[in-house]
C-alpha positions in Angstrom: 11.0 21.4 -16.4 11.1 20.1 -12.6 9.7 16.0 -12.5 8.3 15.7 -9.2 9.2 13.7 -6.9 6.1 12.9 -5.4 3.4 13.4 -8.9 0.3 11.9 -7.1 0.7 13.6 -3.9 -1.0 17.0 -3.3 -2.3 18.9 -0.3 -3.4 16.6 2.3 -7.3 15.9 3.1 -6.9 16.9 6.4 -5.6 20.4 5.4 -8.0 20.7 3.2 -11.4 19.9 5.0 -10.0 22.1 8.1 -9.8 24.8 5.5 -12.9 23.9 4.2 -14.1 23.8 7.8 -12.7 27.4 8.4 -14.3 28.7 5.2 -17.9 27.7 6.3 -17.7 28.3 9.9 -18.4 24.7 10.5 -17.3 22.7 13.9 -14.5 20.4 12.9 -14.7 16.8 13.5 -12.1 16.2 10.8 -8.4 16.6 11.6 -7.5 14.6 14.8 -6.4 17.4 17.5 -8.4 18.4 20.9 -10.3 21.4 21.0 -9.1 21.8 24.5 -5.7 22.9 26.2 -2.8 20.2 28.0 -2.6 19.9 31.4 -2.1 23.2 33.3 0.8 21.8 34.8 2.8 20.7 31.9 1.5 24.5 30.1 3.1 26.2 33.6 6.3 24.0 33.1 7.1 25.0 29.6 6.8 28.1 30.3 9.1 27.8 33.5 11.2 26.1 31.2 11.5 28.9 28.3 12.1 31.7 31.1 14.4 29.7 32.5 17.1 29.2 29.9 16.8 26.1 27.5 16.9 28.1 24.7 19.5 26.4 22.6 19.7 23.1 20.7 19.0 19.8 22.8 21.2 17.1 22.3 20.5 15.2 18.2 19.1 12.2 20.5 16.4 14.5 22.6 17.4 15.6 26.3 19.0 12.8 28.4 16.0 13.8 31.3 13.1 12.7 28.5 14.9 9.9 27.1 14.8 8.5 30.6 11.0 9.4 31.3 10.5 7.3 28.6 12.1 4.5 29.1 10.9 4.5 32.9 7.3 4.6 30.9 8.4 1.9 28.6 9.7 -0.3 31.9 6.3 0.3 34.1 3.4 -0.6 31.2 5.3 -2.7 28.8 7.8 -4.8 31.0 10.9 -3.6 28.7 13.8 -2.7 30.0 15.7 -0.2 27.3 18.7 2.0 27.9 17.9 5.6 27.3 20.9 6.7 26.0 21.0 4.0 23.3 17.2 3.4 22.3 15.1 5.9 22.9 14.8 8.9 19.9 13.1 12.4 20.5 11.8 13.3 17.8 10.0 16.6 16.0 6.7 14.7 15.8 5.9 11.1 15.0 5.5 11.8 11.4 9.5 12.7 11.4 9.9 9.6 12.9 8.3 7.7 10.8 9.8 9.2 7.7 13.7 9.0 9.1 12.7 5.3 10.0 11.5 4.9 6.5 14.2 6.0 4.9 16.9 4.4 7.6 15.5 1.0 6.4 14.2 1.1 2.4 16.3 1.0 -0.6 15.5 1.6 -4.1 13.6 -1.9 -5.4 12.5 -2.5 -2.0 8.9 -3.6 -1.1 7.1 -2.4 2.1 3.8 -3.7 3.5 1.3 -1.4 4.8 -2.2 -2.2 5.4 -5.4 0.0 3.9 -6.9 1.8 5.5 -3.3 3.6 6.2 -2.3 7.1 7.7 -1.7 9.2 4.9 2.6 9.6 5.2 3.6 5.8 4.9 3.2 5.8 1.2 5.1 9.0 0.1 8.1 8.5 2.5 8.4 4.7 0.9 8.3 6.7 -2.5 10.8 8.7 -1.3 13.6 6.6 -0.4 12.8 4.1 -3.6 11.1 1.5 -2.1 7.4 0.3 -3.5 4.1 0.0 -1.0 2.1 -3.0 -1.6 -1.1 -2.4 0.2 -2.9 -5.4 1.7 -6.6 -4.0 2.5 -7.5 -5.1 6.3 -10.6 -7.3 6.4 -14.2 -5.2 6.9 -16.0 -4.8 9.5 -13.5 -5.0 11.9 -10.0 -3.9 9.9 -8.7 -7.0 10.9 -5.5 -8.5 9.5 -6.4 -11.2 6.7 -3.2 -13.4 7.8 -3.4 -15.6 4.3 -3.7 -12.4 2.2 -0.5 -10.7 4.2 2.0 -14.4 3.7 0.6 -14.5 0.2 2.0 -10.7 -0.2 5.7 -10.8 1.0 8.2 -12.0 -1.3 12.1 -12.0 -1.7 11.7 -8.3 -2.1 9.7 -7.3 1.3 11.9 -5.2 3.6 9.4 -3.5 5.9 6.1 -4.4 7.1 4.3 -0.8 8.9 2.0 -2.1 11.7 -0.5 0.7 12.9 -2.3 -0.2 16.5 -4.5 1.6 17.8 -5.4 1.9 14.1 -6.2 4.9 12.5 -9.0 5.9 10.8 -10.5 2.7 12.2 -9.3 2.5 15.7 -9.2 -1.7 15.6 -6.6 -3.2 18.1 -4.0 -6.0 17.3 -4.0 -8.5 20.0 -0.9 -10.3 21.2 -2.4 -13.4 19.1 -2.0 -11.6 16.4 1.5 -10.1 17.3 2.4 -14.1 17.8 1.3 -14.8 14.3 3.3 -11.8 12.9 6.3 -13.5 14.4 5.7 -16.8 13.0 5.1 -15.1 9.8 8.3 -13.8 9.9 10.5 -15.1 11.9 13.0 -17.1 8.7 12.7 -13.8 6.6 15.0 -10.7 6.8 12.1 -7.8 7.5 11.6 -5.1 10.1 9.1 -3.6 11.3 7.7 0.2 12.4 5.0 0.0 14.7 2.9 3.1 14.8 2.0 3.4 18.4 0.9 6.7 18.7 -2.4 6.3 20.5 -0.8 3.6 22.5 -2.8 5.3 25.6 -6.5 5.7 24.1 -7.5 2.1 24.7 -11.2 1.5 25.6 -13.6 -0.9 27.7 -11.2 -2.7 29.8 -8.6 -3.2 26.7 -4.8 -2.8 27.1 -3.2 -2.0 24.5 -0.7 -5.4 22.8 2.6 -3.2 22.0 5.4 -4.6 19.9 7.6 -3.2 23.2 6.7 -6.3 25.4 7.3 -8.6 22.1 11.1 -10.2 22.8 11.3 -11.4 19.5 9.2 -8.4 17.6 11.0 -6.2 19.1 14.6 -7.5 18.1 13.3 -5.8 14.6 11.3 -3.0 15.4 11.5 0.2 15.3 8.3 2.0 17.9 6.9 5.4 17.0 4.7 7.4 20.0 3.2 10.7 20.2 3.8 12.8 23.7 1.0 15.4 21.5 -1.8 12.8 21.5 -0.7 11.7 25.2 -0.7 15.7 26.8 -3.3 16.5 24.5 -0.7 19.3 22.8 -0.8 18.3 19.1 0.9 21.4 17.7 4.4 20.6 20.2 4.9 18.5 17.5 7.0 15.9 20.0 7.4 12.4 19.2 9.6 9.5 19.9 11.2 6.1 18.8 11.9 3.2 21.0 14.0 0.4 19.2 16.9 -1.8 19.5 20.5 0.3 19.6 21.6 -1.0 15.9 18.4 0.3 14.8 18.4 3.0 16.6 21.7 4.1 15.5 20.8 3.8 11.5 17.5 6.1 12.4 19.4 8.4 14.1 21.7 8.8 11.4 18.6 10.3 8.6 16.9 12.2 11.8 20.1 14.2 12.4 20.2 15.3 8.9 16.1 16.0 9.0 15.5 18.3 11.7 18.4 17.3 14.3 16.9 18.0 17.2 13.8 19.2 18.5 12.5 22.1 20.7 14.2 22.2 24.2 11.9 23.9 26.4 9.2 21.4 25.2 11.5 18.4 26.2 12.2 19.8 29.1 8.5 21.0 30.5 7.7 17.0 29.2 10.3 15.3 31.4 9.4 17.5 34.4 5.1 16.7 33.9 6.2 13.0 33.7 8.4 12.8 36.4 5.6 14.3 38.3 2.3 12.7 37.3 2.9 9.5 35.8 -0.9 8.7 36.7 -2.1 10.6 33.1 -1.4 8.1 31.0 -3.5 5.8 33.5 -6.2 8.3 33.2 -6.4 8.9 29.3 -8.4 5.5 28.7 -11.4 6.8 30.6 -11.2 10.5 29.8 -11.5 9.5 26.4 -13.9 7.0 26.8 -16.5 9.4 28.3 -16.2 11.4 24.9 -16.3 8.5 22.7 -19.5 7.4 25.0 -20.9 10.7 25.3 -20.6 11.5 21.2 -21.9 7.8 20.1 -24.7 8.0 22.7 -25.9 11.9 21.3 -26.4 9.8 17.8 -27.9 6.8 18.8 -31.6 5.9 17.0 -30.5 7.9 13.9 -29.2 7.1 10.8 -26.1 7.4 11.4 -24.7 3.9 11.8 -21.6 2.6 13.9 -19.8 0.6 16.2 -18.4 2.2 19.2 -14.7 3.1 18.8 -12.2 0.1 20.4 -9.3 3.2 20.4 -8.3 6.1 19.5 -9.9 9.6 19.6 -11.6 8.7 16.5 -15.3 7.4 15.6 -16.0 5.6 12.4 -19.9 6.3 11.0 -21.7 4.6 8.4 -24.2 7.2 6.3 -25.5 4.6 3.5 -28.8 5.4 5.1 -28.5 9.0 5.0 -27.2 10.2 1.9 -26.5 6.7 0.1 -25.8 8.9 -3.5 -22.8 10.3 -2.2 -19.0 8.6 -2.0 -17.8 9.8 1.3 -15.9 12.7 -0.5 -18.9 14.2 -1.7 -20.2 13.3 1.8 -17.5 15.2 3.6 -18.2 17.9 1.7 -21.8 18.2 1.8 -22.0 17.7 5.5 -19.6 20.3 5.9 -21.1 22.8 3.2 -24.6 22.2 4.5 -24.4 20.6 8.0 -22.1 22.5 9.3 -19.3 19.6 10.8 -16.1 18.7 9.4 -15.4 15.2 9.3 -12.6 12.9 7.1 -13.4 10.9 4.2 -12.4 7.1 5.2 -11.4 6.0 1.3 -8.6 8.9 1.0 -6.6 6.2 3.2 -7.1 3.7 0.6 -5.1 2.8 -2.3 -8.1 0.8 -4.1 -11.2 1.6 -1.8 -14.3 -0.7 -1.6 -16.8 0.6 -3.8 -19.7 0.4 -0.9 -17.5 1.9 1.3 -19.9 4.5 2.6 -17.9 5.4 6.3 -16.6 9.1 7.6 -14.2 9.7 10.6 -15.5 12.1 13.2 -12.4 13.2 16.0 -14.2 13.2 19.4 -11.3 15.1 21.2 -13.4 17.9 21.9 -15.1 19.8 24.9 -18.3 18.1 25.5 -20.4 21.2 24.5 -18.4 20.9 20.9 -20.0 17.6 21.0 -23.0 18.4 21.8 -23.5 20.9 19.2 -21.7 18.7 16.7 -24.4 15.8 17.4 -27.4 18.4 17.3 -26.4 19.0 13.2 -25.3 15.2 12.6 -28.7 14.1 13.7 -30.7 16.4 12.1 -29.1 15.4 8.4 -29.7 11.3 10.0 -33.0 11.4 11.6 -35.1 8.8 9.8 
């Protein structure tokens, strides 16, 4: 009889509520992609691209023309100079990334710190290459790093600590304070890091975003994950990459090149050609999704629905204690979709141990503004007081 590998994991919530969305023809705020097409421009250039030729496999490292883009990127917002042939990955995705930089780094025994809430692919890819997760919960309301709690969890045995900012489900920011006090913590200890950047771009009111790329001494030991699908707004290219130091870079290259080798070559090469054209997007994103995230909180203001505007991401966090109090926020998920008609995510499925009183939902406000708008109209009708 087959032991699985993986006992506790099974379809992922976000499959399952877009299903569930799907089923009862509600709008779905749940799994994070825009109900709206990329940029003409970069649409036009991969199909220029597929016509074109490109058809066959891109170099295991990702087209040397991409590679470049990004480091060019990497140079102009984060002050780091890194040499595209040597530290910069394409990848099939971020979550590809992510696992290969897993299992590049963990060995069986191995402990790895990841911090709850937690994107749902950290765990089983530390399972996977032996290692063990300790989860240290972030500190509520704000999913804020409990410094004391994180030096009083690493021991002899800690080999990775996976830092996620812009944070999802929460969308809390890590400041460079905090990124100093990371390095203090540990700067005598043999750990590395995986910073989860991927919404490195989505940074609200003023904010810049504090990445582990303009950290010298981070840096030295990290390896950074991005999305060019939450950037260019085209999820399903499935298109990521990892920046990091060309020792680590090699070791994470080794896994990737027996994982997928290489990713699509028109994509790579309709992305280089939109970057190398209009570099200004990723100066836009911050207020194009700010107008969403402002548009969507003000539609639910003065009802019960209560929250905190969004510092990041192109996610909203809502509290419902004063709607439907009886429900955990599964049963809440469900019922809003089954009889509200909007999709939305459970916040305690990213949990190991969640709070008891958690009572919070994640709503994805990547949508047309009339998505919104319709979205709102059934959310406030199940909050009005």
């Amino acid at each position: 009889m087959l032991t699985s590998k993986l006992p506790s994991v099974g379809t992922t919530i976000f499959t399952r509520m877009s299903r569930l969305a799907a089923e009862c023809g509600a709008i779905n705020l749940s799994q994070g992609f825009p109900d709206f097409d990329g940029p003409q421009a970069l649409r036009e250039a991969l199909a220029r691209q597929a016509l074109e030729g490109n058809q066959q496999y891109a170099p295991m490292t990702g087209l040397a023309a991409l590679r470049e883009q990004v480091a060019a990127q990497v140079a102009r917002l984060y002050g780091r100079l890194v040499d595209a042939e040597t530290e910069v990955t394409i990848t099939p995705g971020a979550t590809e990334a992510i696992f290969c930089a897993v299992q590049a780094l963990v060995r069986p025994g191995d402990e790895v710190i990841v911090f709850d809430p937690c994107y749902d692919s950290y765990a089983p890819a530390v399972e996977l290459a032996g290692g063990r997760c300790v989860h240290v919960p972030l500190s509520l309301p704000g999913f804020a790093i409990d410094w004391d709690l994180l030096e009083s969890c690493l021991s002899a045995r800690t080999r990775l600590i996976i830092l996620n900012s812009p944070h999802n489900p929460s969308g809390a920011l890590l400041s460079s304070d905090d990124l100093r006090l990371l390095a203090g913590l540990i700067r005598e200890k043999p750990i590395y890091l995986i910073s989860d950047e991927v919404y490195e771009h989505l940074v609200y009111d003023g904010a810049r975003h504090a990445s582990v790329l303009a950290h010298e001494e981070l840096y030295a030991r990290a390896l950074v994950v991005s999305s060019f699908g939450k950037t260019y707004h085209v999820t399903g290219w499935k298109t990521g990459y990892v920046v990091a130091p060309a020792a680590l870079s090699a070791e994470l290259r080794k896994v990737h090149q027996f994982v997928t080798f290489c990713g699509v070559t028109p994509v790579q090469a309709a992305l280089a050609e939109f970057m190398a054209a209009h570099p200004e997007h990723v100066e836009e994103l911050p207020g194009f999704y700010q107008a969403k995230r402002d548009l969507f909180c003000s539609l639910l203001k003065d009802s019960g629905w209560q929250f905190t505007p969004s510092p990041s991401t192109y996610f909203q966090l809502a509290d419902y204690s004063q709607i439907r109090p009886d429900l955990d926020d599964v049963a809440m998920a469900e019922w809003l979709t089954r009889e509200q008609g909007v999709a939305v995510i459970p916040v305690s499925v990213f949990y190991q141990q969640p709070p008891a009183e958690l009572r919070l939902v994640r709503f994805c406000f990547a949508k047309r503004d009339e998505t919104l708008r319709a979205a709102a109209q059934r959310l406030r009708t199940c909050g009005e007081r």
